[in-house]
C-alpha beads as a LAMMPS data file, in Angstrom:
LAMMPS data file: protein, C-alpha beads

220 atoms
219 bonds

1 atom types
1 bond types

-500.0 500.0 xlo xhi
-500.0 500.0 ylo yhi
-500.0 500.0 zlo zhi

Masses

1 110.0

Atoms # bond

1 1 1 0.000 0.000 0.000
2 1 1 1.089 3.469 -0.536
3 1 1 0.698 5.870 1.866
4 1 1 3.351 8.469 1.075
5 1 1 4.695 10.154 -2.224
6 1 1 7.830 12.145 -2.448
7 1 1 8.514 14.259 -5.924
8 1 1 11.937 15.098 -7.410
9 1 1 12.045 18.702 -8.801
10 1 1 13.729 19.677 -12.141
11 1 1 11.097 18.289 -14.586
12 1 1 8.806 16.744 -12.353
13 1 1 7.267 20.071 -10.535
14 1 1 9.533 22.403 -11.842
15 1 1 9.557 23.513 -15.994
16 1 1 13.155 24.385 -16.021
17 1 1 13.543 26.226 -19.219
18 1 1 13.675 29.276 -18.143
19 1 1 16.590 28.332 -16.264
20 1 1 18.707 26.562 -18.739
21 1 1 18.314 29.254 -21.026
22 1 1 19.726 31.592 -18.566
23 1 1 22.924 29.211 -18.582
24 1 1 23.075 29.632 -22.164
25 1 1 22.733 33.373 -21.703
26 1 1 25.674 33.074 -19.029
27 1 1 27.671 31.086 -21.244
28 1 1 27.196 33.655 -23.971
29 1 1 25.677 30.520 -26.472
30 1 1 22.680 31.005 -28.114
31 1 1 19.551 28.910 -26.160
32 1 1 18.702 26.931 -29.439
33 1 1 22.534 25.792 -29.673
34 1 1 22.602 25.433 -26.105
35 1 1 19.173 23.296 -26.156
36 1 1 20.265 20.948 -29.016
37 1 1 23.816 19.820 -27.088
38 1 1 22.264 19.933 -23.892
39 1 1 19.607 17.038 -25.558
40 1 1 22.488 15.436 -27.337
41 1 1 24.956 14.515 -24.196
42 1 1 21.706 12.988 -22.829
43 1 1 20.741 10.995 -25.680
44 1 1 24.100 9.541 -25.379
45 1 1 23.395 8.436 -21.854
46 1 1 26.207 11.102 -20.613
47 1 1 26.086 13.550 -17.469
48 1 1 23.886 16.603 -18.260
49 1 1 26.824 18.464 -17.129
50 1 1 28.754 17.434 -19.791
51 1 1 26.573 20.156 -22.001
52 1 1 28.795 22.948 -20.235
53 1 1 32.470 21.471 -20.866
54 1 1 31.357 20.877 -24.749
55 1 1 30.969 25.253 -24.427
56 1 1 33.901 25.781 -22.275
57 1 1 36.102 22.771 -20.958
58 1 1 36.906 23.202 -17.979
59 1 1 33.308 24.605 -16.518
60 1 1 32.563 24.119 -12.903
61 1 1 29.168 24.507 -12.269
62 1 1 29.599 25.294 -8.570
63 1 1 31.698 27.763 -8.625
64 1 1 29.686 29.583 -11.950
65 1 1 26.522 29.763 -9.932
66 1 1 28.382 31.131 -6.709
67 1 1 29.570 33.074 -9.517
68 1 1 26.601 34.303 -11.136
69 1 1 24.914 34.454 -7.804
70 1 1 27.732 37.477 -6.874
71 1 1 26.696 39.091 -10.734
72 1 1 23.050 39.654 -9.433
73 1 1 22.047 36.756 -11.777
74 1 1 21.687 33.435 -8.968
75 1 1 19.242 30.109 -10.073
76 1 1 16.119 31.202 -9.762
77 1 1 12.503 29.628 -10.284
78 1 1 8.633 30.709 -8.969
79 1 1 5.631 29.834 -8.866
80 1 1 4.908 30.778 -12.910
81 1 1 7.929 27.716 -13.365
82 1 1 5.890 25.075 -11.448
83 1 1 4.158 22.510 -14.020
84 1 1 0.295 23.821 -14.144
85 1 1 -0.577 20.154 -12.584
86 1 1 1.608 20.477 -8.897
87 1 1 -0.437 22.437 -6.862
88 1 1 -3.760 20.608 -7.619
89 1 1 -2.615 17.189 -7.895
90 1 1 -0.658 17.815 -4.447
91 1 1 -3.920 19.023 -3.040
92 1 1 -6.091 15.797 -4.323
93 1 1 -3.165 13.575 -2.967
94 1 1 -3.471 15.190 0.494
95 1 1 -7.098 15.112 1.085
96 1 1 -6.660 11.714 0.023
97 1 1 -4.546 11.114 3.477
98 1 1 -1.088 10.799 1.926
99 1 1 1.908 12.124 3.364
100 1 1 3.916 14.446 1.052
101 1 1 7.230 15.169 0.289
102 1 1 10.054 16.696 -2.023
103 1 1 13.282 15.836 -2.373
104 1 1 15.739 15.987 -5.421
105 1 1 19.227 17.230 -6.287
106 1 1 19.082 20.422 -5.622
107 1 1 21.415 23.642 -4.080
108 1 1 20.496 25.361 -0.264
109 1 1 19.450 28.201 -2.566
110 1 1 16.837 26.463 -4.746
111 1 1 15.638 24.689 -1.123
112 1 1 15.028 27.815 0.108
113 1 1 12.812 28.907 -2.757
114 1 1 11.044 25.197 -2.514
115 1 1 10.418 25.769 1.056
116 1 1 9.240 29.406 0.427
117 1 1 6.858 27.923 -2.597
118 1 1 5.297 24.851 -1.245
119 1 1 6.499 24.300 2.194
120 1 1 2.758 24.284 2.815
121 1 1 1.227 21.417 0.978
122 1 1 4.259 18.959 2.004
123 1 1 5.238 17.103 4.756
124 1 1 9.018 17.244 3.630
125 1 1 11.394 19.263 1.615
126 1 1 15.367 18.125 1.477
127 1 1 17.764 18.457 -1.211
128 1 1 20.843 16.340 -2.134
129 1 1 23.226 19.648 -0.718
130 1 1 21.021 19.247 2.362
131 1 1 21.884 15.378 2.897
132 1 1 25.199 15.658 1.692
133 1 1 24.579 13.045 -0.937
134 1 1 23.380 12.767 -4.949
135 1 1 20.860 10.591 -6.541
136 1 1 21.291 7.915 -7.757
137 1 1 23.579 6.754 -4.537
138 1 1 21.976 4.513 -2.384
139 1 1 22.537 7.085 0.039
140 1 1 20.223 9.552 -1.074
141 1 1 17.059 7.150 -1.269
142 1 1 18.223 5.881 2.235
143 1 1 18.040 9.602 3.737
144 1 1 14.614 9.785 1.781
145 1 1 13.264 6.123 3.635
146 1 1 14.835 7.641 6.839
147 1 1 12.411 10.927 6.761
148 1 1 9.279 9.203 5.399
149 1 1 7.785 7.736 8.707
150 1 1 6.233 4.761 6.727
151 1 1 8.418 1.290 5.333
152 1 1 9.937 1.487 2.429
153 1 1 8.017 -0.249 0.135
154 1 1 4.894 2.524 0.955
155 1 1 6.544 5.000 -0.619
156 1 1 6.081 6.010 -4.101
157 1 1 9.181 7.873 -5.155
158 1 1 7.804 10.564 -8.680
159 1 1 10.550 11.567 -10.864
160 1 1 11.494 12.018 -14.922
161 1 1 14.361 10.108 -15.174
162 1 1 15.072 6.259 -15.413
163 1 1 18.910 6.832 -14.554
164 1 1 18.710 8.837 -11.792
165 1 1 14.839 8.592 -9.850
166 1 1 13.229 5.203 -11.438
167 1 1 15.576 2.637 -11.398
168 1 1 17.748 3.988 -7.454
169 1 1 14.107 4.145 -6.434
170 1 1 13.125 0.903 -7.351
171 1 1 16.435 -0.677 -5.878
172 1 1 16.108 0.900 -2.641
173 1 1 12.563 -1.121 -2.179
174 1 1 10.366 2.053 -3.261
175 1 1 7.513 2.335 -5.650
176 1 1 8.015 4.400 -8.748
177 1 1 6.192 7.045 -11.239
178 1 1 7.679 8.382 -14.385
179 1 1 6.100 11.226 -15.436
180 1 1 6.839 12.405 -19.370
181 1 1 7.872 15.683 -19.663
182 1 1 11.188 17.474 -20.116
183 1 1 14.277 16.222 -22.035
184 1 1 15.512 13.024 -20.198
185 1 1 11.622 11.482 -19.658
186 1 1 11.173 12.420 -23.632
187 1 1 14.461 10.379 -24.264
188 1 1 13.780 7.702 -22.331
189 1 1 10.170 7.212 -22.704
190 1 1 10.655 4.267 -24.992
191 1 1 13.656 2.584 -23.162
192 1 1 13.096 -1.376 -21.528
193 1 1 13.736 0.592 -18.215
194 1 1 11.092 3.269 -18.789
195 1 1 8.639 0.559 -19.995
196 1 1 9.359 -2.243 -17.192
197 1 1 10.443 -0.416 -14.127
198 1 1 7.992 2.195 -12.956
199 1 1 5.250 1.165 -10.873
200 1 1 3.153 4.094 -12.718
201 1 1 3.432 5.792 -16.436
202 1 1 2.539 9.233 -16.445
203 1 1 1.430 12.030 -18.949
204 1 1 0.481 14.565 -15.903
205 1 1 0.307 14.318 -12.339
206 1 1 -3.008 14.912 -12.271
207 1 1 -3.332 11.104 -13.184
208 1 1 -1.537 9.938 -9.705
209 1 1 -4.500 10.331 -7.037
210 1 1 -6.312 8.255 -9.080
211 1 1 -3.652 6.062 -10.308
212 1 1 -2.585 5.743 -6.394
213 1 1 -6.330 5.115 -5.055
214 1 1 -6.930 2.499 -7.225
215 1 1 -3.276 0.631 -6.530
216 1 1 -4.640 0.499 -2.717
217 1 1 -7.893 -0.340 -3.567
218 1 1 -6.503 -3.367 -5.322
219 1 1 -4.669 -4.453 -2.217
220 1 1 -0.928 -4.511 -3.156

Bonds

1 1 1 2
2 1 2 3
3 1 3 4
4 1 4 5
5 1 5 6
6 1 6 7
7 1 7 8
8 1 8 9
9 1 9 10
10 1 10 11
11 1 11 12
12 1 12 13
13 1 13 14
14 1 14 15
15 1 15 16
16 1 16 17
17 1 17 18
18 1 18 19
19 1 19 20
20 1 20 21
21 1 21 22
22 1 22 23
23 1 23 24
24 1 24 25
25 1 25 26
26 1 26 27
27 1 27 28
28 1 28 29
29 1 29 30
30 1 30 31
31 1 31 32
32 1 32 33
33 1 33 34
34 1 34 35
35 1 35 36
36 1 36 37
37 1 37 38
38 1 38 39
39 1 39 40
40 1 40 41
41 1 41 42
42 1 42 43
43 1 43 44
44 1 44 45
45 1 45 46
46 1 46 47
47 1 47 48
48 1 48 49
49 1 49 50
50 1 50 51
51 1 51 52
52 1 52 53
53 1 53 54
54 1 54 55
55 1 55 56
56 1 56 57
57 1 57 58
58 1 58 59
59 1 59 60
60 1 60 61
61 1 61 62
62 1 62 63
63 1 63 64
64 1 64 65
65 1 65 66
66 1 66 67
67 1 67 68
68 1 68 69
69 1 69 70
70 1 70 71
71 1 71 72
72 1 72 73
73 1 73 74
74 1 74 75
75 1 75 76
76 1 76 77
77 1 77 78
78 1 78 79
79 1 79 80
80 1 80 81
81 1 81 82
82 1 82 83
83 1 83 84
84 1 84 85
85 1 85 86
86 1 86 87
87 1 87 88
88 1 88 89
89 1 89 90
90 1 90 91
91 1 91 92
92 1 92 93
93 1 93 94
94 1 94 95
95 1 95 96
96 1 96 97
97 1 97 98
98 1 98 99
99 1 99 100
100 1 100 101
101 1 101 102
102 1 102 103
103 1 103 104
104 1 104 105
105 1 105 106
106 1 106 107
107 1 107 108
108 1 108 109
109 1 109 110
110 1 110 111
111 1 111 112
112 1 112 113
113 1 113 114
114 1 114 115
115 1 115 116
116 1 116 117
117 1 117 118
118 1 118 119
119 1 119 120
120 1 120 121
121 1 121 122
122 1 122 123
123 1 123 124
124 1 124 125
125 1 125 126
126 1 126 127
127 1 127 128
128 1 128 129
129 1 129 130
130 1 130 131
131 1 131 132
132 1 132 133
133 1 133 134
134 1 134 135
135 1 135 136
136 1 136 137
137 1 137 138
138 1 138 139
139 1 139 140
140 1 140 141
141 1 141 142
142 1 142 143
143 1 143 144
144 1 144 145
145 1 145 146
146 1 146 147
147 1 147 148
148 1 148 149
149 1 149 150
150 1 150 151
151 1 151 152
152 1 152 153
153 1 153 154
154 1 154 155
155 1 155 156
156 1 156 157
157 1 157 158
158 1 158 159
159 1 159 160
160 1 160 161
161 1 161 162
162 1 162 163
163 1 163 164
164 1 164 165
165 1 165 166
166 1 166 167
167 1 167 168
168 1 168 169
169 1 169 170
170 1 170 171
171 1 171 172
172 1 172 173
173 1 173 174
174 1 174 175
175 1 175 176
176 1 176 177
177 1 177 178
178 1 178 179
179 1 179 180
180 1 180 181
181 1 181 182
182 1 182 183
183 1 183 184
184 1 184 185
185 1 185 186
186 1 186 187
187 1 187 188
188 1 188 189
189 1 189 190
190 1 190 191
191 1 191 192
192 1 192 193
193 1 193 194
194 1 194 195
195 1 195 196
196 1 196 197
197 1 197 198
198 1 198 199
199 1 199 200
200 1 200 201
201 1 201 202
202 1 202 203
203 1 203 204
204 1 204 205
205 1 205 206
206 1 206 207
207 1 207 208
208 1 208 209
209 1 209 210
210 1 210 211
211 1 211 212
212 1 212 213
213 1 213 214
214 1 214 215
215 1 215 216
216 1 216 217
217 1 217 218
218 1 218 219
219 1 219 220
């Protein structure tokens, strides 16, 4: 049975355009060039950060956001970033009785801007900079079973990527949700792992509380 459902972030509540093209800005590429690589390294099953070295070898993406940060230009997303589905599908899932929470690789800075966004329609918000580790270690879905006060297996772990949410999820005893939007869901939509793995296939997230209430109902 499921009884609580933690979200990842880039691509699975948040639309992150806006801020990859302000990378490409920062890099001084155009966003369609930018866009096209940044599609490319993942299509070939490479790090997304790999994009940034193909621009400028050499890139390290800590130290250009601390960087950009001190230029008046740090990461940045709101409410008009969320996907239009999050707030009502996390409302439906809590007056269903689930217990909610977010967690994802993310910076201090964008967990501040989660926690001032929806730190009042979930139970939990923690980030990988947080824990102190990065999906897809083991470690990270262990700190996620640790702060979800239900077993493992009642957890439904939502994210857009095989690699890094579906298949860590599913090997740390969780149930999973792959939900099709953004580059690396689009990629792998069609994959054995995409097909096989996930415990649910989404289009929106407006298809989980019904998708969840019927996965009880059938006593699993």
């Amino acid at each position: 049975m499921i009884r609580a459902v933690v979200f990842d972030v880039g691509e699975c509540l948040v639309d992150e355009t806006r801020e990859y093209g302000t990378w490409a800005d920062w890099l001084g590429v155009p966003r369609h060039t930018f866009h096209a690589m940044f599609g490319a390294v993942i299509a070939q099953g490479r790090d997304y950060r790999e994009t940034f070295q193909e621009f400028r070898p050499g890139f390290d993406l800590y130290e250009e956001r601390e960087k950009r940060a001190a230029a008046g230009h740090p990461e940045a997303f709101g409410e008009a970033d969320l996907y239009e589905d999050v707030r009502p599908a996390l409302a439906q899932l809590r007056d269903d009785g689930l217990w909610l929470g977010i967690a994802g690789n993310q910076t201090v800075r964008a967990g501040r801007i989660l926690r001032e966004l929806v730190s009042g329609d979930v139970d939990l918000i923690g980030t990988s900079d947080d824990w102190g580790a990065s999906k897809p270690d083991p470690e990270f879905f262990k700190r996620v079973a640790d702060a979800v006060p239900f077993d493992v297996d009642s957890i439904l772990y939502v994210g857009d990527r095989c690699d890094n949410d579906i298949r860590p999820a599913v090997q740390a005893g969780m149930h999973t949700a792959l939900v099709r939007r953004g580059p690396w869901a689009t990629i792998q939509w069609s994959s054995p792992e995409a097909e096989q793995l996930p415990t649910f296939r989404l289009d929106s997230l407006l298809e989980l509380p019904h998708g969840v209430r019927d996965f009880n109902g059938s006593g699993r």
